[in-house]
N, C-alpha and C positions, 0 to 999 in steps of 0.2 A: 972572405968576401961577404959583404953584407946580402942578406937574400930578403927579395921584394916580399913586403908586409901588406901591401894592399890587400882590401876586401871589394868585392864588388857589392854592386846595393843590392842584389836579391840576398845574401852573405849577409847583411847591413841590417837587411829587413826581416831575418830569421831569428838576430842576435835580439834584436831590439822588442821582436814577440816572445821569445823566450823570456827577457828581465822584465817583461810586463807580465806575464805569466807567476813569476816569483814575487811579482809586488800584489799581486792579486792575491796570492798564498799568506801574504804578512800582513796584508788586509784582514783578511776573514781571519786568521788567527787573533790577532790582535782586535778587532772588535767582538770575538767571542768571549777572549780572555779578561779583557780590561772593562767591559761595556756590557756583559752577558747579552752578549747578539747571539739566537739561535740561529737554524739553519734556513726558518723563510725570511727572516732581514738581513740575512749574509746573504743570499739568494738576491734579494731587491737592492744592495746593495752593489754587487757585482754586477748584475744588467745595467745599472745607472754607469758604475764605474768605467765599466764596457766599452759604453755606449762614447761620452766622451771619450777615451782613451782612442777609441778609434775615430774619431773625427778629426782629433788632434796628431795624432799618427799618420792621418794623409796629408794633413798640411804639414809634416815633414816631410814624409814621401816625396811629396810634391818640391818642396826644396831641394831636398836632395837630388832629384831628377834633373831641377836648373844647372846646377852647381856641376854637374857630369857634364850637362852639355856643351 
């Protein structure tokens, strides 16, 4: 028997903080590495990044919320 694979959106919206979390990680590595970015413009980088990430984060939120209903 096949078993129900659905996620609910709080599930949805855990998953999706976490791979933002690991892009954040491959951010500051990589502009340290590649770009010798120390730790105060990995720092103003990431608030920047943040900042939209989360803006754009709830207008999916926000879709996704339709899309249930």
């Amino acid at each position: 028997m096949s078993r129900d694979k659905r996620i609910t959106l709080a599930q949805c919206q855990r998953e999706i903080n976490k791979a933002l979390d690991v892009w954040e990680e491959i951010a500051k590595e990589t502009l340290h590495k590649e770009f010798g970015f120390g730790p105060k413009r990995q720092e103003r980088f990431v608030e920047r990044f943040s900042r939209v990430a989360h803006s754009k984060l709830l207008e999916q939120y926000a879709r996704m919320r339709r899309m249930v209903k």
